[in-house]
Steps between C-alpha positions, in 0.01 A plus 500: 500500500255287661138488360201252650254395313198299685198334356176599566517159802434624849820388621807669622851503345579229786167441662364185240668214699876585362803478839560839636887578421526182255731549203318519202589147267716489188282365208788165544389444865165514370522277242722269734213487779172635405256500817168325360292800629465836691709795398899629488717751331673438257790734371625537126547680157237537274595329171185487293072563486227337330167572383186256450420597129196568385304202393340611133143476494415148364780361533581222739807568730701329798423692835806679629606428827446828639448869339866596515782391737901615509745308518815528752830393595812484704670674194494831333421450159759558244342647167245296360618161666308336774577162646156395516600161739577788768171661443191526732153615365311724733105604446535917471399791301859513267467890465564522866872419438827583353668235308840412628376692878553285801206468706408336836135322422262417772321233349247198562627193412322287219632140422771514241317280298271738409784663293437788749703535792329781720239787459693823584312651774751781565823625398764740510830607312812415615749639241 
């Protein structure tokens, strides 16, 4: 079953600067070369979300780095484990995926020292 899911961008599924008939990246070649800007896809399970929690009123807290992100890699995850070294963190909406699903992410690239590798601009199933 194939779904797509697509951000409200005006972009295509291939039409935001990705290589027409370029194999999607494993979340290793990724990690092993990240291109400083511009946009790829990027192929992988889903192994975990996050949410930004509320900050209680008067209280002082740390900003997250972004509202919620999921987490993939070149690994199905087993029960509850997660390797997090061979972990990714993409910007997305977590309810928009199926933990343990393999996707293929269209996303734009954000340096990894941001603790955020990409903002998921589109995506579909591949499972």
């Amino acid at each position: 079953m194939r779904v797509l899911i697509v951000a409200a961008v005006a972009c295509g599924w291939l039409s935001c600067g990705a290589a027409v008939n370029a194999a999607p990246l494993s979340v290793t070649q990724l990690k092993a070369a990240p291109p400083a800007s511009g946009d790829v896809d990027v192929v992988g399970y889903v192994t975990g979300t996050y949410i930004c929690p509320p900050c209680p009123p008067g209280a002082m807290c740390k900003p997250c780095v972004s509202p919620s992100a999921i987490f993939i890699s070149d690994d199905r995850p087993v029960g509850e484990e997660r390797l997090r070294t061979k972990e990714i963190r993409l910007e997305a909406d977590p309810s928009q995926y199926q933990g343990g699903a393999k996707y293929e992410f269209h996303i734009v690239v954000r340096p990894p020292s941001t603790g955020i590798w990409g903002k998921v601009i589109a995506s579909q199933r591949v499972d």
